[in-house]
C-alpha positions in Angstrom: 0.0 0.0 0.0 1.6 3.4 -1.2 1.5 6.7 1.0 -0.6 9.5 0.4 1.7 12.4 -0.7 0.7 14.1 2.4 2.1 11.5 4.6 5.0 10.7 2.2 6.0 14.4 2.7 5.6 14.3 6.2 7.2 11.3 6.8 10.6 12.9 4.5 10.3 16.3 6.6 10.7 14.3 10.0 13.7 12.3 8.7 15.3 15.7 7.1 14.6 16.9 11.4 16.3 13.4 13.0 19.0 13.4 10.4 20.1 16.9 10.9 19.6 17.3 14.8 21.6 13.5 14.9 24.1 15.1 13.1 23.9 18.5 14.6 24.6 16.4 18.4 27.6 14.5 17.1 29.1 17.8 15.5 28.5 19.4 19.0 30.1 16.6 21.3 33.2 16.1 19.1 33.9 19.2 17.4 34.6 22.3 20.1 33.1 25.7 18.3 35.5 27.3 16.2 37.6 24.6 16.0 38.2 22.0 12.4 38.4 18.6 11.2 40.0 18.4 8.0 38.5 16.2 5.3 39.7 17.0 2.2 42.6 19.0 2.4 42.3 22.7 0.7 38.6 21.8 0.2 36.6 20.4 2.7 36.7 20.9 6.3 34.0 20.1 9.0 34.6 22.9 11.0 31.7 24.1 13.8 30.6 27.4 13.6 27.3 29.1 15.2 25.1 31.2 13.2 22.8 33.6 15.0 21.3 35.0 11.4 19.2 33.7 8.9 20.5 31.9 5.9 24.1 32.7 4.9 25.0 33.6 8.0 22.9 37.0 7.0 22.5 39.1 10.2 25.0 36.7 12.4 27.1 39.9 13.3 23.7 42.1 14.4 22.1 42.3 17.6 18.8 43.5 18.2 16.1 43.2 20.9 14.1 39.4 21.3 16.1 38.5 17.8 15.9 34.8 18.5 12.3 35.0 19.2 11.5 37.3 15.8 13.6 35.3 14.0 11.9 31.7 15.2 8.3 33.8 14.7 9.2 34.1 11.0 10.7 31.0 10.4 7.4 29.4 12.0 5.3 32.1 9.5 7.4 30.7 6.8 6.5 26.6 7.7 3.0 27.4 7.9 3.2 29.4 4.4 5.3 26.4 3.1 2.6 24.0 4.7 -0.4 25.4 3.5 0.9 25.1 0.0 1.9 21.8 -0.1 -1.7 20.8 1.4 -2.8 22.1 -1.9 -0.3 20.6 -4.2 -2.4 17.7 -6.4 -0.9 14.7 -5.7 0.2 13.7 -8.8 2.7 16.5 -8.1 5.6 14.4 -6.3 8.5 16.6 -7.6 6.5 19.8 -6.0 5.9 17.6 -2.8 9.4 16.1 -2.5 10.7 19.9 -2.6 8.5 20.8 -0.4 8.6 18.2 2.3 13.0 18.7 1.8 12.3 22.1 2.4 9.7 22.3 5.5 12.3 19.6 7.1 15.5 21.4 6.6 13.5 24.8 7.8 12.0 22.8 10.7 15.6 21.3 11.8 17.2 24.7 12.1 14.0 26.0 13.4 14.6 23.3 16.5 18.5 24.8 17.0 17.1 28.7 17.0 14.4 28.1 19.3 16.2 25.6 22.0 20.0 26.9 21.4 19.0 30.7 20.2 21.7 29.6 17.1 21.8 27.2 14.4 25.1 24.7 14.3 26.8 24.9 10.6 29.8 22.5 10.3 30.2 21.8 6.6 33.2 24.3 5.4 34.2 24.1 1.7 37.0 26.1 0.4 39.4 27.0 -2.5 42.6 28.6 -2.3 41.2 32.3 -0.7 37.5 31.6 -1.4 35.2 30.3 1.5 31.6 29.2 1.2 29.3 29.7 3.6 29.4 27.1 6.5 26.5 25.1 6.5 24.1 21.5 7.7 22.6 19.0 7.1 18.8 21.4 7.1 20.0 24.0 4.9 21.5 21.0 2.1 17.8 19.6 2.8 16.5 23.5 1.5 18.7 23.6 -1.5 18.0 20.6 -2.6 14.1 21.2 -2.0 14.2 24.3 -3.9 16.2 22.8 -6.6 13.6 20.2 -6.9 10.6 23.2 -6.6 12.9 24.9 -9.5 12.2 21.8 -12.0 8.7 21.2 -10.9 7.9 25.1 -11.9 10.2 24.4 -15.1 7.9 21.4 -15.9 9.9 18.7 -15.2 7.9 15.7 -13.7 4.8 15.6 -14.3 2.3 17.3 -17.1 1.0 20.1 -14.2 3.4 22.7 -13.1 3.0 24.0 -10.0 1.8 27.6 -9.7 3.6 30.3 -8.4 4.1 31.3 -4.8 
């Protein structure tokens, strides 16, 4: 007996949460903040880094009054949003859904560091000569792909129906 998309997606955005906070508690116990791992030398380092911002680290370095809590309040805005859609997603839709469910989970994993740790834990650090990405997880990987896969659906890729616009 298949899934209903519904539950499929649900079932995908819990895993994205219990993969990235698994990960997220191994990067904590073994990696001290600040400090790196090397993986692949001159490219890949797991190095733990706390980001008090939004995506990208955008607004780590500013402080202003209840941040954590504004910043959790429009994160939880944004899952209901996200939610809503998806409920009216047909279901012959599975690329839509599959981005959608990668993207409440990843969005729901750092929403569970910024409201119990008032930061999110990044720890992936790739590098080239000078150049630094931004440090990321597991959650925000989960949101790239998810929009990658929303990019496709809206590109027709899929299915026959392309989802409409947000």
């Amino acid at each position: 007996m298949a899934l209903h998309p519904r539950h499929r997606d649900l079932w995908i955005a819990a895993v994205i949460v219990v993969l990235d906070q698994a990960v997220k508690a191994v990067v904590r116990r073994r990696i001290p903040l600040n400090e790196s791992i090397t993986v692949i030398p001159g490219f890949f380092d797991l190095t733990r880094v706390h980001n008090t911002g939004t995506a990208y680290g955008f607004l780590n370095g500013t402080d202003f009054p209840f941040k954590t809590v504004v910043l959790a309040c429009v994160a939880i805005a944004a899952l209901v949003a996200l939610g809503m859609y998806a409920a009216s997603l047909p279901a012959d839709q599975w690329l839509a859904h599959t981005g959608l469910a990668l993207i409440l989970g990843g969005a729901a994993g750092n929403l569970v560091d910024r409201v119990t740790a008032g930061y999110v834990v990044d720890f992936v650090d790739l590098y080239w000569s000078g150049w630094h990405f931004w440090a990321f997880n597991v959650a925000d990987a989960s949101i790239t792909v998810g929009v990658a896969l929303m990019i496709l659906d809206m590109m027709g890729a899929g299915s026959r129906h392309v989802s409409r616009a947000v």
